[in-house]
C-alpha positions as CSV (number, residue, x, y, z in Angstrom):
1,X,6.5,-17.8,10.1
2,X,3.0,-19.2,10.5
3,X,0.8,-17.9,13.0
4,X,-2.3,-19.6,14.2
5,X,-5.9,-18.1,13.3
6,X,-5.6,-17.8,9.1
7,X,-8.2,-15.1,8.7
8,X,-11.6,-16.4,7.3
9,X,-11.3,-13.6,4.9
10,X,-7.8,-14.9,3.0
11,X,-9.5,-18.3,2.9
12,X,-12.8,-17.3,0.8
13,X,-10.0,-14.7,-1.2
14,X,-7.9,-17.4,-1.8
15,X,-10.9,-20.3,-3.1
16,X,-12.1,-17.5,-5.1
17,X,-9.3,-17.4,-6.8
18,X,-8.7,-21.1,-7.5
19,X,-12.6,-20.9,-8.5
20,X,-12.5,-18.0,-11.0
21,X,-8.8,-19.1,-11.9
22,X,-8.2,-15.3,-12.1
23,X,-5.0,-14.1,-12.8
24,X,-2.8,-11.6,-11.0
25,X,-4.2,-8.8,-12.7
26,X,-7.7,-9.8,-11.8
27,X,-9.1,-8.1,-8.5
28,X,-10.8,-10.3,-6.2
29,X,-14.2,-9.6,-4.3
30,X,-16.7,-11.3,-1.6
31,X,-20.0,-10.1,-1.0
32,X,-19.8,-10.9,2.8
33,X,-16.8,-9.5,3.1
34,X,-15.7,-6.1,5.0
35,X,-14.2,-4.5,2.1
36,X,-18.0,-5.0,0.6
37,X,-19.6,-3.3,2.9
38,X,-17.6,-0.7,4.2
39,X,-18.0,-1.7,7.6
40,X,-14.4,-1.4,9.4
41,X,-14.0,0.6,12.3
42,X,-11.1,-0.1,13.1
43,X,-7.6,2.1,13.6
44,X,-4.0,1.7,11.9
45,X,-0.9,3.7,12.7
46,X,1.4,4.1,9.7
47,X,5.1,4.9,9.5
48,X,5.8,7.6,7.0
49,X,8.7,9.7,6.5
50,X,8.4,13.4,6.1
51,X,8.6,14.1,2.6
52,X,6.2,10.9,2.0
53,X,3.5,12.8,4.4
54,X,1.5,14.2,1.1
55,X,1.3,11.3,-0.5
56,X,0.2,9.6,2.0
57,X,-2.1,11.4,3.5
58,X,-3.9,11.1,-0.2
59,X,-3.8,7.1,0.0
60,X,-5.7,7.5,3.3
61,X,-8.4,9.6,1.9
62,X,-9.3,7.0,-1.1
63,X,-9.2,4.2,1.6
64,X,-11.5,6.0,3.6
65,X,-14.1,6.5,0.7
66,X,-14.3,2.9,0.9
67,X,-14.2,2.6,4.7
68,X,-15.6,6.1,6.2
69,X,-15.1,4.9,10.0
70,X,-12.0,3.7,9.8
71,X,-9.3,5.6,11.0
72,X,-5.6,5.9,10.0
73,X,-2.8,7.9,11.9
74,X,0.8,8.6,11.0
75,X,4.0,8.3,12.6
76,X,6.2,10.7,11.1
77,X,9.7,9.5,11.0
78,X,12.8,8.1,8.9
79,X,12.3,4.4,8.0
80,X,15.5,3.2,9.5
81,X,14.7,5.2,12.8
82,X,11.9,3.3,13.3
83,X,13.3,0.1,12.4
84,X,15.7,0.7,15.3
85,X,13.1,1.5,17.7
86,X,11.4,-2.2,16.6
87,X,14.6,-3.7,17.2
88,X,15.4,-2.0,20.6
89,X,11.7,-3.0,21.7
90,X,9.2,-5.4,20.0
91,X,6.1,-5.1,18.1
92,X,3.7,-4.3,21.3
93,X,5.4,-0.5,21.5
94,X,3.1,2.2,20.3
95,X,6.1,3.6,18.5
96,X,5.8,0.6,16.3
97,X,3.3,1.2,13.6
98,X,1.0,-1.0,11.9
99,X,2.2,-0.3,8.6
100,X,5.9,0.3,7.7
101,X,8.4,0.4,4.9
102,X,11.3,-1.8,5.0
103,X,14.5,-2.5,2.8
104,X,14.7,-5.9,1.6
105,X,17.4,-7.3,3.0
106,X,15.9,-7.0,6.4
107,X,13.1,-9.3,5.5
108,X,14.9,-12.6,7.3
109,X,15.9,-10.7,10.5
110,X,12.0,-9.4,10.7
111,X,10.7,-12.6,10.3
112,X,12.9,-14.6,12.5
113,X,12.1,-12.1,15.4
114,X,7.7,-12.6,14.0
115,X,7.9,-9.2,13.6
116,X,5.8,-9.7,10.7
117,X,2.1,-10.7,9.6
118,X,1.5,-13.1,7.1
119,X,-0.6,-10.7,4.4
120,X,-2.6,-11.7,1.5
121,X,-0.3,-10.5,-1.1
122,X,-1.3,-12.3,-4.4
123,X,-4.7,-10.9,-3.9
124,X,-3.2,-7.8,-3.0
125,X,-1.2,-7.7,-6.4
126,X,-4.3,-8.7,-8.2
127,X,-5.8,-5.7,-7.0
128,X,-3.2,-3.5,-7.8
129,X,-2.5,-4.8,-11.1
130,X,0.8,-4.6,-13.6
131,X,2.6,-7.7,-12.2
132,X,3.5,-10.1,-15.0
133,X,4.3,-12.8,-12.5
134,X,4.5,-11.7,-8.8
135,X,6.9,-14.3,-7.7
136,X,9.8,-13.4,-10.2
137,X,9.8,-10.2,-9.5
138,X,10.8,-8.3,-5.8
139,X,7.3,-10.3,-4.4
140,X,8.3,-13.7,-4.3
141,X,11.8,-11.6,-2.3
142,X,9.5,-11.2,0.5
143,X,8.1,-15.2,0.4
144,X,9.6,-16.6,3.5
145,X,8.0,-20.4,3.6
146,X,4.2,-20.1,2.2
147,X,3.9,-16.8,4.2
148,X,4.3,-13.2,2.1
149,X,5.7,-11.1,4.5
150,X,5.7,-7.5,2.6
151,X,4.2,-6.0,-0.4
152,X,6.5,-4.4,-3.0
153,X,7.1,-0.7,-2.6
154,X,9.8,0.2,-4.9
155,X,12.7,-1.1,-7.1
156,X,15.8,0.3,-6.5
157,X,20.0,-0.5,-8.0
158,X,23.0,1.8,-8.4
159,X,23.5,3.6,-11.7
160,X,25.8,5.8,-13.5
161,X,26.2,9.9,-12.8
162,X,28.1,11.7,-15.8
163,X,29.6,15.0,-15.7
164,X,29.1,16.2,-19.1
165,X,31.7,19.1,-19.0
166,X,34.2,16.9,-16.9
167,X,33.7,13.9,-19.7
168,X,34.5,16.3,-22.5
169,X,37.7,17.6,-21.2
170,X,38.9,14.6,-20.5
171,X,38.2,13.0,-23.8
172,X,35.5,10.7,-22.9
173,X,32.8,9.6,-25.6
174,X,29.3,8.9,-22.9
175,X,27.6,7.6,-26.0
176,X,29.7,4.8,-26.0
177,X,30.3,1.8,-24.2
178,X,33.0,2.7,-21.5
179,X,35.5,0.7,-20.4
180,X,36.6,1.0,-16.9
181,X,40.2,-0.6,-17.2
182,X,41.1,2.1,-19.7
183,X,40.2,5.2,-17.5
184,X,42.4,7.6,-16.0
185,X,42.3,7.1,-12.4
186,X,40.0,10.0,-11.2
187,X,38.4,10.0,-14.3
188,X,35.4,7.6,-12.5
189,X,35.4,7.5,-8.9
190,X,33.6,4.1,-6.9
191,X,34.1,3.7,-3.5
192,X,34.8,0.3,-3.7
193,X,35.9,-0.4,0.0
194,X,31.9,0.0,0.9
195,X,30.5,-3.5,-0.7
196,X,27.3,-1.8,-1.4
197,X,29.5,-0.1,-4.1
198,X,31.6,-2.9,-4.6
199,X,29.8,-5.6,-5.5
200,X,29.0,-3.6,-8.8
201,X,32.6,-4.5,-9.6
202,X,32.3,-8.1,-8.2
203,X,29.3,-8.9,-10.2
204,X,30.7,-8.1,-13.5
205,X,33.1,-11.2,-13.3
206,X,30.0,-13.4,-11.2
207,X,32.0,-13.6,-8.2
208,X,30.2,-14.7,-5.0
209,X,31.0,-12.6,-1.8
210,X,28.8,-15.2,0.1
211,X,26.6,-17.5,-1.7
212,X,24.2,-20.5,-0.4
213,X,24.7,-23.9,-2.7
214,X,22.1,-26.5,-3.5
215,X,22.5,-28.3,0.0
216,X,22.1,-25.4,1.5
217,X,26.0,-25.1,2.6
218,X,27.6,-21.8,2.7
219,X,30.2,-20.6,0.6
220,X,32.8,-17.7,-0.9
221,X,34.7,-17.4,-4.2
222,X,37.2,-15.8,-2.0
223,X,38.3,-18.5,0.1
224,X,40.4,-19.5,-3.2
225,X,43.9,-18.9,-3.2
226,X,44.2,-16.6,-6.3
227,X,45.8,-18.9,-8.7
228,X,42.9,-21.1,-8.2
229,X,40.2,-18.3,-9.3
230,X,39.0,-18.1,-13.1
231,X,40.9,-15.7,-15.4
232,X,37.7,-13.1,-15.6
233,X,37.8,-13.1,-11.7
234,X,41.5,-12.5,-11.1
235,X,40.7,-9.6,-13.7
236,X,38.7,-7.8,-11.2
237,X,41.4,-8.0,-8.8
238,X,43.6,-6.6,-11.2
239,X,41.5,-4.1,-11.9
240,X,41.0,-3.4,-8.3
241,X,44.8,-3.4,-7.0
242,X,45.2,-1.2,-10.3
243,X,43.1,1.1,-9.1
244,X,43.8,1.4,-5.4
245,X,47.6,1.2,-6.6
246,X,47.2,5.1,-9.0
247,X,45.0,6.5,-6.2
248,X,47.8,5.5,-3.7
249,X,50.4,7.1,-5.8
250,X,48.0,10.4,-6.4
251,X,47.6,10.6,-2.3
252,X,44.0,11.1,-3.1
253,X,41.5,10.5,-0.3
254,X,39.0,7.8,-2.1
255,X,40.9,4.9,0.4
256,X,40.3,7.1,3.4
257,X,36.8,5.8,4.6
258,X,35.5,8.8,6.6
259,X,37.2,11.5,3.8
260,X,36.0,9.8,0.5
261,X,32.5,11.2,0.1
262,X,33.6,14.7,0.5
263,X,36.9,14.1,-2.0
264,X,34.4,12.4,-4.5
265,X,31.8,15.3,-4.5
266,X,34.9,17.9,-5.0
267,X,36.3,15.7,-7.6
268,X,32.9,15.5,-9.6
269,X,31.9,19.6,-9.6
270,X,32.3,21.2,-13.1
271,X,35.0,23.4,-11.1
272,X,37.3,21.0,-9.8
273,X,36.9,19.0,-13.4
274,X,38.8,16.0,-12.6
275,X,36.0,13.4,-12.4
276,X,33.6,12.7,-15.2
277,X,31.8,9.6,-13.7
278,X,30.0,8.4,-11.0
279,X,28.7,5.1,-9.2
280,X,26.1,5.9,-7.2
281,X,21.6,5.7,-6.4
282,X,19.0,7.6,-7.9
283,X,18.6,9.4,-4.1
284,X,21.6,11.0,-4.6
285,X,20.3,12.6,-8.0
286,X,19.8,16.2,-6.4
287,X,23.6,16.4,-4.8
288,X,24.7,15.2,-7.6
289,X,22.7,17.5,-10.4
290,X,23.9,20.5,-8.1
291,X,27.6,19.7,-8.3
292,X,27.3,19.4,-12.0
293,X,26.8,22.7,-12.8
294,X,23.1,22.9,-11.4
295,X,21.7,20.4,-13.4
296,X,23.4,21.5,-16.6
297,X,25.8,19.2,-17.3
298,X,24.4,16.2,-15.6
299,X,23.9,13.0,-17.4
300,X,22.4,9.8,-16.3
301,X,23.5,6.5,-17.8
302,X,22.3,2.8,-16.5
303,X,25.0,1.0,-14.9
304,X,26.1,-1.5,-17.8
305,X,27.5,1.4,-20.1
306,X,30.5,1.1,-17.7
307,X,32.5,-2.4,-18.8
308,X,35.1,-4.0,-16.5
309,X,37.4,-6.2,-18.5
310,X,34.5,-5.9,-21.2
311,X,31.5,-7.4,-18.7
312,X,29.4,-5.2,-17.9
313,X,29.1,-3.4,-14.1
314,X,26.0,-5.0,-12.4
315,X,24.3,-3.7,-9.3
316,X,21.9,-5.8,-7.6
317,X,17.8,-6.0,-7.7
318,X,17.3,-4.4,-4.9
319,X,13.9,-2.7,-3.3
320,X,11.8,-1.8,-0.3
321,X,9.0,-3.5,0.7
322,X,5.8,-2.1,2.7
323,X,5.0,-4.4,5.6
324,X,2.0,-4.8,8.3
325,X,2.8,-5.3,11.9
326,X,2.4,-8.9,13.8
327,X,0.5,-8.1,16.7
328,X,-2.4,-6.9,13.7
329,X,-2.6,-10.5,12.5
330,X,-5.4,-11.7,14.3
331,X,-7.6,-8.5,13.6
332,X,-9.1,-8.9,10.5
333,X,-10.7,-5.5,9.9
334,X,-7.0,-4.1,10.9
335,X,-5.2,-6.5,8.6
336,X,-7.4,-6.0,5.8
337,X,-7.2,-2.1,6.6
338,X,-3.7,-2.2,6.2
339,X,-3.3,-4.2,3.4
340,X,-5.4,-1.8,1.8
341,X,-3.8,1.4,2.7
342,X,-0.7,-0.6,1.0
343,X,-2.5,-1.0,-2.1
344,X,-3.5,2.9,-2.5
345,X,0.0,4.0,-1.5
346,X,1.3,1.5,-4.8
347,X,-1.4,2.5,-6.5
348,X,-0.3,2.8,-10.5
349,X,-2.5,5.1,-11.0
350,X,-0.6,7.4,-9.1
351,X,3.0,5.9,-10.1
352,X,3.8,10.0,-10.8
353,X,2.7,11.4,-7.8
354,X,4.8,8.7,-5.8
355,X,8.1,9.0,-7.4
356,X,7.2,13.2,-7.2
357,X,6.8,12.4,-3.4
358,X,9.4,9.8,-2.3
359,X,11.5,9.4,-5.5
360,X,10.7,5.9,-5.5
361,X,9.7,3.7,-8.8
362,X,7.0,1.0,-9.1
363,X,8.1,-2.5,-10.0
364,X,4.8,-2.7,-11.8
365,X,4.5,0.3,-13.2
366,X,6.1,0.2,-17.8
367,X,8.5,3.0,-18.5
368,X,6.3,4.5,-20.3
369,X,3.7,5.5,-17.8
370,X,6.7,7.7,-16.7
371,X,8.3,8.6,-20.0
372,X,4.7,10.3,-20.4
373,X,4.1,12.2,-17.7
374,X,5.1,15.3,-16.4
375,X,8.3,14.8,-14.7
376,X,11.3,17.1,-15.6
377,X,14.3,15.7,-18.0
378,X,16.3,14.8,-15.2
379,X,13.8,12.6,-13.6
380,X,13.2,10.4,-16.5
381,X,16.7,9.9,-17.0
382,X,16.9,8.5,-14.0
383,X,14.0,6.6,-13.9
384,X,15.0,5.3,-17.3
385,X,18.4,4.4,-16.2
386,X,17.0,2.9,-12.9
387,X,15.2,0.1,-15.0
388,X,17.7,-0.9,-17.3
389,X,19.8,-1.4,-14.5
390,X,17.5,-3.2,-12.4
391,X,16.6,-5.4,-15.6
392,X,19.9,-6.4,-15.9
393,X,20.7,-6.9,-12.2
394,X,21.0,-10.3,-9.8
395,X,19.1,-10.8,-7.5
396,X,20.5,-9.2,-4.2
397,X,21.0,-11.9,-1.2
398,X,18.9,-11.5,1.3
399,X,19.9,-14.5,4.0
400,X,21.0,-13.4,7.3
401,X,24.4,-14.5,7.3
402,X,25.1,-12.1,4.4
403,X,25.5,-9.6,6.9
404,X,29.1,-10.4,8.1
405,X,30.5,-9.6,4.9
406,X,29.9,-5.7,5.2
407,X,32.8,-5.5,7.9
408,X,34.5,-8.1,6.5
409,X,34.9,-6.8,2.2
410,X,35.7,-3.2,4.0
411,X,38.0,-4.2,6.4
412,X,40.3,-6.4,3.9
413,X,40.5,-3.4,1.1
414,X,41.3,-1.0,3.8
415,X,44.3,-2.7,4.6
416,X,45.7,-2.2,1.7
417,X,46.8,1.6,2.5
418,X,48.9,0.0,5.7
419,X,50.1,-3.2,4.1
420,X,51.0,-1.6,0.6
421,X,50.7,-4.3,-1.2
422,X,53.4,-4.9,-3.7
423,X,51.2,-7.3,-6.7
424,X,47.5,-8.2,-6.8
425,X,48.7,-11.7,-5.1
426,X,49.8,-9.8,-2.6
427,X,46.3,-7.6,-1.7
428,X,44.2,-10.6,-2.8
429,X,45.9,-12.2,0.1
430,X,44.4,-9.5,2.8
431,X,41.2,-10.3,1.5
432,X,41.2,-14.2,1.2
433,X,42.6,-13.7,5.0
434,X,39.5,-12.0,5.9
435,X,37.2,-13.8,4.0
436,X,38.6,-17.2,5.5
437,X,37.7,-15.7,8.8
438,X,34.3,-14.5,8.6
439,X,33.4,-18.5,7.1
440,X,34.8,-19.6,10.2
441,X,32.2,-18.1,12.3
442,X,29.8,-20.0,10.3
């Protein structure tokens, strides 16, 4: 998305750069430049959830040492709320702010609508420092074109919640390498009908829900018929018909899409003791820790300690960006005030006090910083087991069309309750069937 009117600022950024050849830990300056001078007078409206509110409101106090007239106001409400109220309006509505958090896969619908400015993010992540090459990482996720359309907020991929009284009983070693195939079947639950938590499975085996090839063509592993899939794919189905196939016969509720979450938190308290792992996001660390025994016997493991058919479980890299509002773009002391705020709310510096605030971890922040700070136990476990993860993980797809296959993976293993399929030819059939639909709509 290019708009007309590059800011005059960006340009003299951006031909410092090339003139210095700075790298992207190198922070950029301009004598004639706002940010110099402390000039802006300018307002910004932020979007901030409530439990961010402290954090924030800190970020806006170092920006305004630097810029003492400027002013920045918060709207206080849940990110995806006020995504909804940009997609029910446009990015004229005051309840739109100038400055908001969104989740990564959003990124295409945002721009297609120019809901987005273009910022100045490499200078941006010079300032900010710790990027080892700001395009590999969750950055170049929000490149659309030439134009960066978001600035990283935080990393984020599914890892693994043990129950360390449930795993004793049941004879399961957590220092080891776990294999999922050889597990009772409560003994780790996934709701794999909900692809967020399914393509952990999928990934282990490289199998492509919906992918994009070289010329640019759309395409899915599962359009196969299942003879024609590679042995480590069929595998998965296997394992998946296995698994669906011992819940079935155990009339347990982990197929039943509205009664799943409640079964799986039951079946995961040291009470109940009949389910000693988990697949789920650091967010839901303090449910979780509660159900295990307050914290007690709660263990944290990264996702790729859980093998399926000996490949490991793989999440995706997944990760918020913070973003600034179109209509901003040809203001340049509200554009540069906003990119700013962004930079002190990502500040490393204050890597602690963020994840203490939001619970969210900086791509560009080492392990270390929070290995050595004053977090509880619990928190560097899963901080520690966020990274690994994420290290390991592919990248998530982020194209529009990606969408469709929410409904479409659910839908299929949902069936198999009602069609009761008799092999894993038979249930890989309900989910070619769907999968051969959804392409069609391409």
């Amino acid at each position: 998305m290019k708009k007309t009117g590059v800011l005059l600022l960006a340009l003299v950024l951006s031909l410092a750069l090339v003139a210095c050849g700075s790298d992207e830990s190198t922070s950029v300056e301009n004598d004639s430049s706002p940010e110099e001078v402390g000039e802006i007078q300018e307002t910004i409206s932020v979007q901030v959830e409530e439990e961010w509110l402290p954090h924030y409101e800190k970020a806006a106090e170092r920006v305004k040492e630097t810029y003492p007239g400027a002013t920045i106001e918060f709207i206080v409400t849940s990110s995806f709320d006020h995504l909804d109220v940009l997609d029910a309006t446009d990015v004229t509505n005051e309840d739109v702010a100038d400055v908001f958090a969104i989740p990564a896969d959003r990124i295409y619908g945002l721009a297609q609508n120019e809901a987005l400015a273009a910022i100045d993010a490499k200078t941006m992540a010079a300032n900010v420092g710790g990027f080892p090459n700001y395009d590999e990482g969750l950055g170049g996720n929000f490149k659309i074109g030439e134009d960066y359309l978001s600035f990283p907020m935080n990393i984020e991929t599914l890892i693994i919640f043990a129950n360390k009284a449930n795993a004793e009983a049941n004879d399961i070693d957590l220092s080891e390498t776990i294999e999922f195939t050889n597990l009772g079947a409560e003994d780790m639950l996934i709701p794999v009908f909900d692809a967020w938590f399914g393509v952990a499975v999928t990934n282990s085996a490289d199998i492509e829900l919906l992918g994009i090839d070289n010329s640019g063509n759309l395409f899915s592993d599962l359009t196969a018929e299942f003879n024609e899939l590679p042995e480590e794919k069929q595998g998965v189905f296997t394992a998946l018909f296995n698994y669906w196939k011992a819940h079935n016969e155990a009339k347990t509720s982990l197929w039943d899409e509205d009664a799943a979450w409640g079964y799986m938190d039951t079946a995961f308290s040291s009470s109940d003791g009949h389910t000693s792992l988990r697949l789920e996001g650091p967010w839901s660390t303090g449910s979780l820790s509660n159900l295990a025994n307050n914290g007690e016997d709660l263990e944290i493991l990264p996702i790729n300690k859980v093998t399926v058919n000996g490949k490991p479980l793989a999440h995706w890299k997944g990760g918020w960006g913070l973003s600034v509002n179109s209509r901003v773009e040809e203001n340049e002391e509200k554009k540069l005030l906003s990119q700013k705020f962004i930079e002190e709310v990502v500040n490393p510096e204050y890597a602690v006090e963020f994840f203490k605030a939001t619970g969210k971890i900086l791509e560009n922040v080492p392990l270390s910083d929070y290995e050595d700070s004053d977090l509880s136990q619990t928190d560097k476990m899963v901080i520690r087991a966020v990274i690994e993860s994420y290290e390991a993980a592919p990248a998530r797809p982020l194209f529009i069309e990606w969408g469709s296959v929410w409904d479409t993976w659910k839908n299929s293993i949902l069936s198999w309750p009602n069609t009761k399929p008799a092999t894993v030819e038979d249930a890989y059939k309900e989910i070619k069937a769907s999968f051969d639909a959804m392409m069609q709509t391409f």
